[in-house]
C-alpha positions as CSV (number, residue, x, y, z in Angstrom):
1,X,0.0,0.0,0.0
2,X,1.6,3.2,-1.3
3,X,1.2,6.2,1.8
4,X,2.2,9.9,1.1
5,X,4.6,11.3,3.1
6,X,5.7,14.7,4.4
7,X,8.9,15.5,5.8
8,X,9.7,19.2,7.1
9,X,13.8,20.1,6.6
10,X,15.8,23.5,8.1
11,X,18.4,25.1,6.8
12,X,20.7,25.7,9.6
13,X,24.3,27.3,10.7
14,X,26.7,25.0,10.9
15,X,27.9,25.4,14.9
16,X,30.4,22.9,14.5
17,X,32.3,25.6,12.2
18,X,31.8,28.6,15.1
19,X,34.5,31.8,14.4
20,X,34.8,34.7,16.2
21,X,32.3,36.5,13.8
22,X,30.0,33.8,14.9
23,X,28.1,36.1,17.7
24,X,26.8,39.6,17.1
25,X,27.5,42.2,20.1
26,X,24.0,41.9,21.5
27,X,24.7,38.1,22.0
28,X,22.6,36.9,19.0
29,X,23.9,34.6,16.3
30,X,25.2,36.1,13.5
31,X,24.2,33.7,10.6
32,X,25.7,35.4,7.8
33,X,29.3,34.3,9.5
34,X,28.3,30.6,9.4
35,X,28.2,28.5,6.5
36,X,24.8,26.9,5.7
37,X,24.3,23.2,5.8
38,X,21.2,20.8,6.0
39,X,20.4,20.1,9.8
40,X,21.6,16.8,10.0
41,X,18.4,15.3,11.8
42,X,16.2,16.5,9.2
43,X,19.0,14.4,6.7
44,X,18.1,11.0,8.8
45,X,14.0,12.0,8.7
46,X,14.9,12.1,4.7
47,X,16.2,9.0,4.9
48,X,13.1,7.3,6.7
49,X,10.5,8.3,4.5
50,X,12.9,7.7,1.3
51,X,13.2,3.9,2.6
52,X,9.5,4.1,3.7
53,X,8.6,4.7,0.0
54,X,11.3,2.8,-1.5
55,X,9.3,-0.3,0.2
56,X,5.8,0.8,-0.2
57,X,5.6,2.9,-2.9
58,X,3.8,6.7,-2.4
59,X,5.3,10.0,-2.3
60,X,7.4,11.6,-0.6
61,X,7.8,15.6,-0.3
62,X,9.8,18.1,1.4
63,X,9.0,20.9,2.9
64,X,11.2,24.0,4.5
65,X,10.1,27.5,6.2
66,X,12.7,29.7,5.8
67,X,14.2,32.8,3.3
68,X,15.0,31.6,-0.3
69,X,18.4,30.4,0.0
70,X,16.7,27.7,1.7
71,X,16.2,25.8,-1.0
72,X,19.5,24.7,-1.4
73,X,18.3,21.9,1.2
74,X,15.3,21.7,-0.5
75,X,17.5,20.8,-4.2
76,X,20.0,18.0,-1.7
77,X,15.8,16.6,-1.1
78,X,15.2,16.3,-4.8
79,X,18.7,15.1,-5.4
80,X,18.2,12.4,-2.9
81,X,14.9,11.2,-4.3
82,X,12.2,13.5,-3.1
83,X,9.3,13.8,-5.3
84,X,7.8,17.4,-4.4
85,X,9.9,20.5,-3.1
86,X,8.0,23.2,-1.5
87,X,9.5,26.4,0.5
88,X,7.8,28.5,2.9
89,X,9.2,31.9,2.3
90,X,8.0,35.3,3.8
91,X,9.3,38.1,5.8
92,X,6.4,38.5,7.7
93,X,7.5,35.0,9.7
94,X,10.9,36.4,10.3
95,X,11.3,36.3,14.2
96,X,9.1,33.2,14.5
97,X,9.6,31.0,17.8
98,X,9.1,27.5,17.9
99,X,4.9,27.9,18.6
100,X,5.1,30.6,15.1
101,X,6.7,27.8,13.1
102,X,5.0,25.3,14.0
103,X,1.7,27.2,13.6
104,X,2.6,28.0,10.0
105,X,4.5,24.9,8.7
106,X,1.4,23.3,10.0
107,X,-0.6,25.5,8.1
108,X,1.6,24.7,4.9
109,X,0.8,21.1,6.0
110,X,-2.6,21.3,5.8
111,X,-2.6,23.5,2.8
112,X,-0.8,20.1,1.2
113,X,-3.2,18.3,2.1
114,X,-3.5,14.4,1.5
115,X,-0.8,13.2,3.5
116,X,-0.2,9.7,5.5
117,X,2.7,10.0,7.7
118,X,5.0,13.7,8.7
119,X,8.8,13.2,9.6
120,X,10.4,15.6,10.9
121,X,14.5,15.4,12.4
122,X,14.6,15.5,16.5
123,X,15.5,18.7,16.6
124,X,17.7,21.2,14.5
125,X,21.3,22.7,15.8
126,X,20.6,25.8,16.1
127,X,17.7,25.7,18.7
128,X,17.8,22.2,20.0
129,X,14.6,22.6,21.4
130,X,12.9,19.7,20.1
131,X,9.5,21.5,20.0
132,X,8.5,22.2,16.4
133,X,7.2,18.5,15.4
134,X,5.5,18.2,18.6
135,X,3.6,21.0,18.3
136,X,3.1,20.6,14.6
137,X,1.4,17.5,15.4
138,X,-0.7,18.9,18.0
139,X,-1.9,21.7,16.0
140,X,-2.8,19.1,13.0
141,X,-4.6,17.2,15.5
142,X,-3.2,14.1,14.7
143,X,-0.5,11.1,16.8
144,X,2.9,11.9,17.4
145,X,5.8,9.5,18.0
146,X,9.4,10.9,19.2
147,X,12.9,9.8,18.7
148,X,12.5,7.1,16.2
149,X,15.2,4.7,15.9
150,X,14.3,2.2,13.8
151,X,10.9,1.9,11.9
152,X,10.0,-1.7,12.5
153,X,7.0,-2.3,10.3
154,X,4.0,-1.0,8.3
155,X,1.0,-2.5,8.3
156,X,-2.3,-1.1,6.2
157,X,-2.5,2.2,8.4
158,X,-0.6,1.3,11.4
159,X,3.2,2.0,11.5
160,X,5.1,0.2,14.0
161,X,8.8,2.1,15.5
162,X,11.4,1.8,18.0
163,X,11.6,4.8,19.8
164,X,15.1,5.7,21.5
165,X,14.5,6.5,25.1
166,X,17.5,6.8,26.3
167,X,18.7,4.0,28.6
168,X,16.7,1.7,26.4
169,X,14.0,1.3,23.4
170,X,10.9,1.1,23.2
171,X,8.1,-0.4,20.5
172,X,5.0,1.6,19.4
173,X,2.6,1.8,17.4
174,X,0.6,4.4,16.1
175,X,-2.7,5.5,13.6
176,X,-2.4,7.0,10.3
177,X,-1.6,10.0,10.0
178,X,1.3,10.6,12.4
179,X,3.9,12.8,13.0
180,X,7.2,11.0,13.6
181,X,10.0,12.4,14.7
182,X,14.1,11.1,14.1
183,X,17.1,10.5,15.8
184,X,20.5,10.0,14.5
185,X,21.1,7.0,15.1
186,X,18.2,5.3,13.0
187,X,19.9,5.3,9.7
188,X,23.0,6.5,7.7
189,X,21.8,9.0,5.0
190,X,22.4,8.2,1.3
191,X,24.1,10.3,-0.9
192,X,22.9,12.6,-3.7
193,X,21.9,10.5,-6.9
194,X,24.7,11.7,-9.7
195,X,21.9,11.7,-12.1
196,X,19.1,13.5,-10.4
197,X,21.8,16.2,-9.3
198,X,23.1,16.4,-12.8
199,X,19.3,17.1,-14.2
200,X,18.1,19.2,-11.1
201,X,20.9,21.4,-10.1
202,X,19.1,23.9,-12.0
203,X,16.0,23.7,-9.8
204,X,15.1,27.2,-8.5
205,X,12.1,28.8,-6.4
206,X,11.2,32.1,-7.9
207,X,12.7,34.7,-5.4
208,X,16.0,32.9,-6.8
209,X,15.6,33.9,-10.6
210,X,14.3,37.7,-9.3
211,X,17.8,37.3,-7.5
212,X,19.8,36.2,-10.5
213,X,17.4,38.3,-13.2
214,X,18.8,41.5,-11.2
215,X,22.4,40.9,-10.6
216,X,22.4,39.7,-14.6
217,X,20.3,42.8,-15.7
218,X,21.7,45.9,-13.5
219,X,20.7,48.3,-15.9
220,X,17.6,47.2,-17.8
221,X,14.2,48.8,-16.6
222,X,11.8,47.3,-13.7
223,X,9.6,46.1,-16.5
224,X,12.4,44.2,-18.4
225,X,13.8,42.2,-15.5
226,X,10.1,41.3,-14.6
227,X,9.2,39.8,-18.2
228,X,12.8,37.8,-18.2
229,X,11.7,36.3,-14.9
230,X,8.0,35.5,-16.2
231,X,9.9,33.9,-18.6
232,X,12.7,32.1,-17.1
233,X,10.0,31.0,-14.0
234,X,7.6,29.7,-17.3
235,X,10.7,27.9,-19.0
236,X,11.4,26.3,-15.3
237,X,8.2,25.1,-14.6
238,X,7.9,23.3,-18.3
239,X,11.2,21.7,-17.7
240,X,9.9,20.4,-14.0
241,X,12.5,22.3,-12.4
242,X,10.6,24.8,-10.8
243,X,10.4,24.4,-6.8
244,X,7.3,25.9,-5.4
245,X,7.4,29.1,-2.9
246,X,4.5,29.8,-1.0
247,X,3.9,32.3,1.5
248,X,1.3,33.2,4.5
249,X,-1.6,33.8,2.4
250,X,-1.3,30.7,0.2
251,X,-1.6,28.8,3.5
252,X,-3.9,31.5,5.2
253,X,-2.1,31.5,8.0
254,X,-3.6,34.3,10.5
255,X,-0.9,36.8,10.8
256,X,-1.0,37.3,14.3
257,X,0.4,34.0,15.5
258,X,3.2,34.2,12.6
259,X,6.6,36.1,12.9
260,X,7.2,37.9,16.3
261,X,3.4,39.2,17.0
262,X,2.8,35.2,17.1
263,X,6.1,34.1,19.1
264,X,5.4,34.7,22.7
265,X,9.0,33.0,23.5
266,X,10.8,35.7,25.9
267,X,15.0,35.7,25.9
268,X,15.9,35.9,29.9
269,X,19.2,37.0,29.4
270,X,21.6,36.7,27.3
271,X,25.9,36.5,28.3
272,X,28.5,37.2,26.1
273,X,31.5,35.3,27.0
274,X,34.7,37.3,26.5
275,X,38.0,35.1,25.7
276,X,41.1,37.9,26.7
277,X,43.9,35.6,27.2
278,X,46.4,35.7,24.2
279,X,48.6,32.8,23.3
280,X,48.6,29.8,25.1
281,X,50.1,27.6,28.1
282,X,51.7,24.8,27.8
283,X,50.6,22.0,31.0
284,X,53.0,19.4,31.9
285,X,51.3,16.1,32.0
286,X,51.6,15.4,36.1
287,X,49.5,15.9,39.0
288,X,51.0,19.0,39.8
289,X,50.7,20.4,36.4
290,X,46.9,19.4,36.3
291,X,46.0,21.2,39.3
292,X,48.2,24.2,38.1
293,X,45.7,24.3,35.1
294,X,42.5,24.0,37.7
295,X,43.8,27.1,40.0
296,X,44.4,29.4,36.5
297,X,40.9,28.3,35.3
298,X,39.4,29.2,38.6
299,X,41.5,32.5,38.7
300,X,40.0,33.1,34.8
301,X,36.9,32.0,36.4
302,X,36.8,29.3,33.6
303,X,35.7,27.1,36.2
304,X,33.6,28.4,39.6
């Protein structure tokens, strides 16, 4: 039995790359320093659905909330064997906390409409909060099972996973449709298909050609870059390599729960941690060199 499948990917900075550009002054991330890479628990939910179709047969499509460079992760989807791409893009969700997105990629969800299963990665790097796919699923109003490990079985419209709790595992099962959610560990990733990458590394949204239409056209008129981008979107879109961009009103989202009017999240404080030693010292590998180190890290107040 064939089921269609959803499964919501982010865009992320990569933290394990962090430079000193990595933090603004008033403590927030500065993204722009950070190179861009597909969260890597997303990668393993790609993976599950992929092998959940590759057995069963369906579809499987990928959705991502975020501003159109985003759909680099949405092309490594479609390079990897996704069926559908579709990016959430609009400034008005800028600011969004975890209750916003989830409010609006649910919104997107329902908007796609005819779907079995949702997968969705643990939790992405840069928040590690492990709320969005929660409360997606409780805002679809549908099952939600956490930290799966291995998907153990399908059976008409039950789907059977071991969960990762832990100090052990546990076996569930749950009702279609469900929103599952991945860890790690359930499955190594497979790499891009040459040929797929090869005939969609052309794939664009739309806000991408308006990008490339103006750097390529810096001094034709307004009207001129906006016929060559009807054009090039049309000549995309008959080619099949046109990834679809929504925004709030396609999914008519009320904008009060989107962006920062909708994010009731408040930041506590936030501490800058100032490195001002120079150099470094060199410890000699004994007992009394180790609790040399301790008394300078307590001095630094490193430690205590």
């Amino acid at each position: 039995m064939p089921y269609n499948s959803i499964v919501l990917v982010k865009q992320v900075p990569d933290t394990a790359n962090v430079t000193a550009d990595a933090m603004k002054a008033d403590g927030t991330v500065n993204r722009g320093a950070l190179p861009a890479i597909f969260n890597p628990e997303d990668l393993h939910a790609l993976e599950a659905v992929l092998e959940l179709r590759d057995r069963f047969g369906g579809t499987v499509t990928a959705l991502s909330m975020g501003p159109p460079k985003a759909a680099e992760v949405l092309r490594s989807c479609l390079y990897r064997g996704a069926d559908r791409a579709i990016l959430l893009t609009d400034r008005r969700a800028a600011a969004s906390d975890t209750l916003a997105t989830s409010y609006i990629l649910a919104q997107t969800i329902k908007t796609i409409g005819d779907y079995d299963l949702v997968f969705a990665g643990r939790q992405a790097i840069d928040g590690d909060t492990a709320q969005v796919g929660p409360q997606c699923a409780e805002k679809l109003g549908i099952p939600q099972v956490t930290y799966l490990d291995q998907l153990v079985d399908v059976n008409d419209r039950v789907i059977r996973v071991r969960r990762d709790i832990g100090d052990g595992w546990e076996v569930v099962d749950a009702t279609m449709p469900v929103l599952i959610t991945v860890v790690e560990s359930a499955n190594k990733p497979r790499p891009p298909r040459v040929r797929r990458l090869q005939r969609l590394k052309r794939a664009r949204v739309p806000a991408e050609v308006v990008a490339e239409v103006k750097k390529s056209m810096r001094d034709a008129s307004a009207e001129q870059r906006e016929a060559e981008v009807a054009r090039r979107v049309d000549e995309l879109k008959k080619q099949g390599l046109l990834i679809e961009q929504w925004d709030l009103d396609d999914v008519k989202a009320d904008l009060s729960r989107c962006g920062l009017a909708g994010s009731p999240t408040k930041v506590f404080r936030v501490q800058s941690i100032v490195l001002t030693k120079d150099g470094y010292t060199e410890i000699p590998a004994t007992e009394e060199g180790v609790r040399q180190m301790i008394h300078e890290l307590v001095v630094d107040h490193s430690l205590g």
